[in-house]
C-alpha positions as CSV (number, residue, x, y, z in Angstrom):
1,X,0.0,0.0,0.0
2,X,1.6,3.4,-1.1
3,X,1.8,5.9,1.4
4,X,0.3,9.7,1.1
5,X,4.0,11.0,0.6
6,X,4.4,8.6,-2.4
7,X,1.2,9.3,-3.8
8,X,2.0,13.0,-3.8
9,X,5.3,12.6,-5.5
10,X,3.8,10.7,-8.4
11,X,1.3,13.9,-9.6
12,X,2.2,14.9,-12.6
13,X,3.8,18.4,-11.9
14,X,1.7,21.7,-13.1
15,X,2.1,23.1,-16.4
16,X,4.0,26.3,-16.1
17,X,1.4,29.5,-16.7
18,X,2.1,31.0,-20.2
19,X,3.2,34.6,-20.3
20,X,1.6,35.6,-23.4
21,X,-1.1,33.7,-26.0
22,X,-1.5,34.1,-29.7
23,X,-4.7,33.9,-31.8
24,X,-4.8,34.1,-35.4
25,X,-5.6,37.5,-36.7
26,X,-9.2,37.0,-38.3
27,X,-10.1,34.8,-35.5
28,X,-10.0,37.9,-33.2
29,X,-13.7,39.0,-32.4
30,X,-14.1,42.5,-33.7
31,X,-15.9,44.7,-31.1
32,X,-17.3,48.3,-31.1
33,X,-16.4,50.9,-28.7
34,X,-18.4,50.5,-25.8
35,X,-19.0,54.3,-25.3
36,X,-19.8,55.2,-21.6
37,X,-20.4,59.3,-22.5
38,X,-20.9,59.3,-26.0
39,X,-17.5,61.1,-27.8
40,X,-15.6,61.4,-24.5
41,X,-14.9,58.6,-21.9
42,X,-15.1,55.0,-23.5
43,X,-14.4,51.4,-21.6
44,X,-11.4,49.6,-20.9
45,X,-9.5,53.0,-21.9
46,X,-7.4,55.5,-20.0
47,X,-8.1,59.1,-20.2
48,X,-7.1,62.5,-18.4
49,X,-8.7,65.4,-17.7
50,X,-6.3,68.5,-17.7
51,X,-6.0,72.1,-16.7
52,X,-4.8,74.7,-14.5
53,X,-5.6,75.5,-11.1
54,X,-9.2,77.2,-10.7
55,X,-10.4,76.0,-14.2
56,X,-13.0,73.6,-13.2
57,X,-11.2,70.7,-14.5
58,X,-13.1,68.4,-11.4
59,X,-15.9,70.0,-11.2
60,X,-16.2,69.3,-15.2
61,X,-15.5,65.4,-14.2
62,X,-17.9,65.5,-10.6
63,X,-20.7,66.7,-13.4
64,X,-19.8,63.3,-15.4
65,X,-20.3,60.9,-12.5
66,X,-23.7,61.1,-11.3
67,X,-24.7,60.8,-15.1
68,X,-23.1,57.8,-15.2
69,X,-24.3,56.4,-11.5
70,X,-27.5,57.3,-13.2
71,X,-27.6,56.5,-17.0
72,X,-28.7,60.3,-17.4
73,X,-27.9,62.5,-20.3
74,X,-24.4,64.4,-19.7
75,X,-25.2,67.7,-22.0
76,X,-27.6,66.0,-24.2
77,X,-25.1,62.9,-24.7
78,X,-25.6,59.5,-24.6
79,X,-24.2,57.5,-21.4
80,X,-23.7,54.4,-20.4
81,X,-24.8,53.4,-16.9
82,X,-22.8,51.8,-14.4
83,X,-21.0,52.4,-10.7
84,X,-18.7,55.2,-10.2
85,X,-15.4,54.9,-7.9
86,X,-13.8,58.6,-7.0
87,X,-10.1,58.4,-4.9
88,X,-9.9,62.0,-4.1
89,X,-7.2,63.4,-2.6
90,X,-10.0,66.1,-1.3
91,X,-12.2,65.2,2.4
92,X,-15.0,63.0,1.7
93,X,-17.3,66.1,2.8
94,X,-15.8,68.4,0.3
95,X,-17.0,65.9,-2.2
96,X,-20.1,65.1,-0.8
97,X,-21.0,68.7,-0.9
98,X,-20.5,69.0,-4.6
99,X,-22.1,66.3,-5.5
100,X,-25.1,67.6,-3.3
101,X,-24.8,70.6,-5.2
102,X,-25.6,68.6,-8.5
103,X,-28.7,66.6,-6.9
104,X,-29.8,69.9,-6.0
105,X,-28.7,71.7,-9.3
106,X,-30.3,68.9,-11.6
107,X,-33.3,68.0,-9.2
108,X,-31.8,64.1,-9.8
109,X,-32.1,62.4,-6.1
110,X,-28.4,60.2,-5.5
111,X,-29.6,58.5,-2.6
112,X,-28.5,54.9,-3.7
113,X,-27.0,55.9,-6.5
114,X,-23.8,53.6,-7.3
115,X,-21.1,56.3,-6.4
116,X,-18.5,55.0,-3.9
117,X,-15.7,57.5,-2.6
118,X,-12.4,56.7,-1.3
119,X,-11.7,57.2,2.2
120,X,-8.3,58.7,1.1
121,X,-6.0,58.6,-2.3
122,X,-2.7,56.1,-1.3
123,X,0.0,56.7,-3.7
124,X,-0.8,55.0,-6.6
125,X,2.7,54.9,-8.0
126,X,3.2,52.0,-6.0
127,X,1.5,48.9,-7.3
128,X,0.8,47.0,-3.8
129,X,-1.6,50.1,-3.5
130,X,-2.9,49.8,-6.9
131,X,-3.2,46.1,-6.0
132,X,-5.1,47.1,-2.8
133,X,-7.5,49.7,-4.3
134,X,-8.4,47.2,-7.4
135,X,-9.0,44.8,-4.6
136,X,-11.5,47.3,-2.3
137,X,-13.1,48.0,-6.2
138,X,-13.7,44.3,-6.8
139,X,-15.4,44.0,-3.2
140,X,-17.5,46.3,-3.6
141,X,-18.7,45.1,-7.6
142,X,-18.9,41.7,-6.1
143,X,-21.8,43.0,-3.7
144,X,-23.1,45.2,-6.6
145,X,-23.5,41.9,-8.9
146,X,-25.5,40.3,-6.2
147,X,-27.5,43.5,-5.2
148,X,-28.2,45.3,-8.4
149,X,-27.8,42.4,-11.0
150,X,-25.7,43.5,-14.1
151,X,-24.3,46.9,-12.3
152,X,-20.7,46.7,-13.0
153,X,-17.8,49.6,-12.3
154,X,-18.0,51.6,-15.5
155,X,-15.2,54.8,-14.1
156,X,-12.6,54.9,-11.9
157,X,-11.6,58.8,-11.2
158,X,-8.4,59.6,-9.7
159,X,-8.1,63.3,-8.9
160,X,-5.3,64.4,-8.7
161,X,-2.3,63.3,-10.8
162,X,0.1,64.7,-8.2
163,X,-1.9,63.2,-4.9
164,X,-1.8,60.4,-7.0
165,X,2.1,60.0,-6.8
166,X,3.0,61.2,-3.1
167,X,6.3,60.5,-2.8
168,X,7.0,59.9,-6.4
169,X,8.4,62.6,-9.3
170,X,5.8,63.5,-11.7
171,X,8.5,64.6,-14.3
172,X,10.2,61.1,-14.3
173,X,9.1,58.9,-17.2
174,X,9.9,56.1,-14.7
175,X,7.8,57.4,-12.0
176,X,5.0,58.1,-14.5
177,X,5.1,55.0,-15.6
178,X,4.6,53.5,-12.3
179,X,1.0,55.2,-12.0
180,X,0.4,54.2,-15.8
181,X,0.8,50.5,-15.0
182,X,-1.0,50.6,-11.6
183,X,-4.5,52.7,-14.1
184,X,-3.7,49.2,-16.3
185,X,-4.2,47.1,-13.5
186,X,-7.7,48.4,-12.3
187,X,-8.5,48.8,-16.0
188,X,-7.9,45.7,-17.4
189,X,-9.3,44.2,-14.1
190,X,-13.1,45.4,-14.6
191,X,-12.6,46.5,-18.7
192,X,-13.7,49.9,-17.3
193,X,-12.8,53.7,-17.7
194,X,-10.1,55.0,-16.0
195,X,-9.7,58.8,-15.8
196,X,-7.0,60.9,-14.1
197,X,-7.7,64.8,-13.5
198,X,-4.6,66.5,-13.6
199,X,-2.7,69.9,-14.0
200,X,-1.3,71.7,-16.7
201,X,2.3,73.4,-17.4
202,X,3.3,77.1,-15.9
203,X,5.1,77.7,-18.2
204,X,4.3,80.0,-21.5
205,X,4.4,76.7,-23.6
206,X,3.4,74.1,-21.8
207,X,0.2,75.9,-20.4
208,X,-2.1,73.4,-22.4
209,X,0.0,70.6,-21.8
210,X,-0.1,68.1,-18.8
211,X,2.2,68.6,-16.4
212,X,5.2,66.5,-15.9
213,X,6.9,63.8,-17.8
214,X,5.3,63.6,-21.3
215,X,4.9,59.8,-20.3
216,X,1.4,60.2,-19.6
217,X,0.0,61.6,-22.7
218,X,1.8,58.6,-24.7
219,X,0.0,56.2,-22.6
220,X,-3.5,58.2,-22.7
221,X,-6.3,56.9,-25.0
222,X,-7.9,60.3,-24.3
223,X,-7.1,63.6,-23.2
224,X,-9.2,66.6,-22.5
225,X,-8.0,70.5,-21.7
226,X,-10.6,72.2,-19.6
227,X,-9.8,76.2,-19.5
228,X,-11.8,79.1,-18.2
229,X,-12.0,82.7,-18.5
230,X,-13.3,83.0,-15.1
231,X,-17.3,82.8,-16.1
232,X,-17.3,80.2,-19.5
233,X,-15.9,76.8,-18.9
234,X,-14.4,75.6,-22.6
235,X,-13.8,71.6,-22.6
236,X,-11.7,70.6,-25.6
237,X,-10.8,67.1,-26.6
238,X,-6.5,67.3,-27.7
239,X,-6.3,63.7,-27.9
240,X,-8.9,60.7,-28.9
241,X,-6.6,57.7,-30.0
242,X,-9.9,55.5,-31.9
243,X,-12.4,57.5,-32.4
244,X,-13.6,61.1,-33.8
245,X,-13.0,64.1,-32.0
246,X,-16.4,65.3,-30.2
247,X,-17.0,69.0,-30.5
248,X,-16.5,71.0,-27.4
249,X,-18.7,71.6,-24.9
250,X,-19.3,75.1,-23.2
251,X,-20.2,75.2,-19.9
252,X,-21.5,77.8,-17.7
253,X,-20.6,78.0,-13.8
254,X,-23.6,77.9,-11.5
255,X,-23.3,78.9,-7.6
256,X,-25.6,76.5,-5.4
257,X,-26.4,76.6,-1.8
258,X,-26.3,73.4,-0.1
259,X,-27.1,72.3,3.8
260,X,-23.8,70.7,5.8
261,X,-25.2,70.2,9.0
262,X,-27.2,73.0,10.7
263,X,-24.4,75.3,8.4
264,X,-25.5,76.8,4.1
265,X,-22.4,76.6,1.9
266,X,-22.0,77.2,-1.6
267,X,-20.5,75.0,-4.1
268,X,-20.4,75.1,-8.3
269,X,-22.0,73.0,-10.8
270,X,-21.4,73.1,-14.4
271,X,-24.4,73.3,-17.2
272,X,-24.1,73.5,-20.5
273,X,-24.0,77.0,-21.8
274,X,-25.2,78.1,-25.4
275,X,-22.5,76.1,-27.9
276,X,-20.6,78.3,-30.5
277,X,-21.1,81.2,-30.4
278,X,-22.1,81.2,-27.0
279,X,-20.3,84.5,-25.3
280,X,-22.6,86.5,-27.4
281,X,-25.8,84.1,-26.4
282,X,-25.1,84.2,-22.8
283,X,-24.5,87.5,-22.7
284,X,-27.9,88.0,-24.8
285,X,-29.6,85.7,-22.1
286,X,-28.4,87.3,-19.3
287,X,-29.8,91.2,-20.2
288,X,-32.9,89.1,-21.0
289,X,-32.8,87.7,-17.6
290,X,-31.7,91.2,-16.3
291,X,-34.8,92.7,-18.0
292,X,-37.4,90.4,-16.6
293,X,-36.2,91.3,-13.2
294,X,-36.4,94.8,-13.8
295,X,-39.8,94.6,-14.6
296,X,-40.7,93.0,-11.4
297,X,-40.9,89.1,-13.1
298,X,-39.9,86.9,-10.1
299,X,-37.2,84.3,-10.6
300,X,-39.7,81.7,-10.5
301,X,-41.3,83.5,-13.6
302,X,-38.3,84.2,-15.4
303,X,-37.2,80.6,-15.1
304,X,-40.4,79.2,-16.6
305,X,-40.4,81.9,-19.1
306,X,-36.7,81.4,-20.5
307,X,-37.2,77.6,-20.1
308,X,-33.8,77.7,-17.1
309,X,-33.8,76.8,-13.7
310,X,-34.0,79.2,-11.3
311,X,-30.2,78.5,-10.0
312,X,-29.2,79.8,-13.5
313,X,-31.8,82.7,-13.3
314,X,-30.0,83.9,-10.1
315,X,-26.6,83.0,-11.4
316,X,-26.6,85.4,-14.3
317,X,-28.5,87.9,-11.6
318,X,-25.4,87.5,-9.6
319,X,-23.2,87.9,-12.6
320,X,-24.7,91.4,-14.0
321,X,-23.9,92.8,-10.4
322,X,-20.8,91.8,-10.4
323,X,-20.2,93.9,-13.3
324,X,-22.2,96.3,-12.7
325,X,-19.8,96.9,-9.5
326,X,-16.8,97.0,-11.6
327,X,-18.0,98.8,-14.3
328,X,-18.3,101.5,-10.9
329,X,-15.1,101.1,-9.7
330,X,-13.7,101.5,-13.2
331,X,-15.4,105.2,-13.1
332,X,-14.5,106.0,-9.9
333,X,-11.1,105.1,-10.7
């Protein structure tokens, strides 16, 4: 009778795991893009979000988000629904707010709504932390599967590029490349978007340019270049790798009052402004909005009147004072 030690060292031993695979070229299964917002963010890719300091470049992506968690229309385009995972480098209250802001903004309720927030952004440049995030993601879509049937992660956000790499250079390729391969390992994990928000160049010629080792816009499938002229929000797509370049989107900013406790702060949300053109079309809508109020419409009235929500009846309210203060100090000056 053979013993358990003998019967162990006559298994066959295990076939070594192959590093790579090849399939024949026209036995590869041709597949669409699998848009998630029509033009801009598509599946299994990686794409960035860039611009300078104050330009709205996360507010532009925290408007994309619960669009997604809800499979609503971003600015009239189509969206794929699925669950949303943010590591911010920002408190989780800061980002609750805004996103309160949007609910309240839109009228669209979140409660439920597949959008799960980091509790803090590790430095992804290290891939045990990439391995550990992915592994906190993959929790969480494991519940999702069982809870809300075929909800998978559809977006990953990480904002910002630089919390990103604490304790790593962002102008070494090497570095760079670090946080490229730790994106690749949550993307090709769930086949989902990955998108980093990140800041342009100081400099007079890198200004629309990501800052940093130019390693991360070779790796990029996409890159966006948000920019503002301190009212307009301009987002302009400077690199789509397989597919056509979506026509930009203007934004307007919108001031909204939300409740944090017993405490009324504002945040900003983003709505689509007027298209091309639209400097001269905002600035027609505002002095009609200006108009109305003169004579004595309420904002309620002006809002159903204009076809705008009220937020964006006292926005451009807001906006004609401001002027209307410097045009004052201009004189007085």
């Amino acid at each position: 009778m053979r013993s358990e030690s003998n019967v162990a060292q006559l298994k066959p031993a295990p076939e070594p795991r192959k590093l790579v695979t090849f399939t024949r070229l026209d036995q590869i299964e041709a597949k669409p893009l699998d848009a998630i917002v029509d033009g801009w963010v598509y599946a299994d890719t990686l794409g960035c979000t860039i611009g300078k300091s104050g330009s709205c470049k996360s507010f532009f992506m925290q408007g994309v988000v619960p669009s997604i968690a809800l499979g609503v229309p971003y600015m009239g385009l189509r969206v794929k629904a699925g669950a949303v995972f943010y590591l911010g480098g920002e408190g989780l209250g800061g980002i609750r707010k805004r996103f309160d802001g949007w609910a309240k903004y839109t009228g669209l309720d979140l409660t439920g709504a597949p959008i799960y927030v980091a509790s803090g952004l590790p430095s992804l440049a290290d891939e045990i932390n990439a391995v550990a995030v992915r592994d906190e993601i993959l929790e969480v879509a494991e519940q999702l599967f069982f809870e809300a049937g075929s909800m998978e992660p559809a977006l990953v956000v990480v904002d910002t590029v630089a919390r990103a790499m604490a304790g790593a250079d962002e102008n070494s390729a090497a570095d760079m490349g670090r946080l490229i391969g730790a994106m690749d390992i949550i993307r090709s994990q769930f086949r989902c978007a990955v998108e980093l928000i990140h800041h342009t160049g100081h400099g007079e010629n890198t200004r629309e340019r990501a800052r940093g080792s130019s390693a991360l816009y070779a790796a990029m499938d996409a890159e966006r270049l948000v920019t503002s002229d301190g009212g307009m929000v301009t987002v302009r797509s400077t690199k789509q790798k397989d597919w056509s370049k979506p026509a930009d989107l203007f934004l307007d900013r919108h001031v909204v009052e939300v409740d944090i406790g017993e405490q009324r702060e504002t945040t900003l949300v983003l709505d689509k402004a007027c298209g091309p053109g639209a400097a001269e079309q905002a600035r027609q809508l505002r002095m009609e909005v200006v108009r109305l109020k003169a004579d004595g419409v309420s904002i309620r009235g002006i809002a159903g009147e204009l076809g705008i929500s009220k937020s964006k009846v006292e926005h451009e309210l807001a906006m004609h004072a401001k002027a209307s203060r410097y045009e004052e100090a201009s004189r007085g000056a």
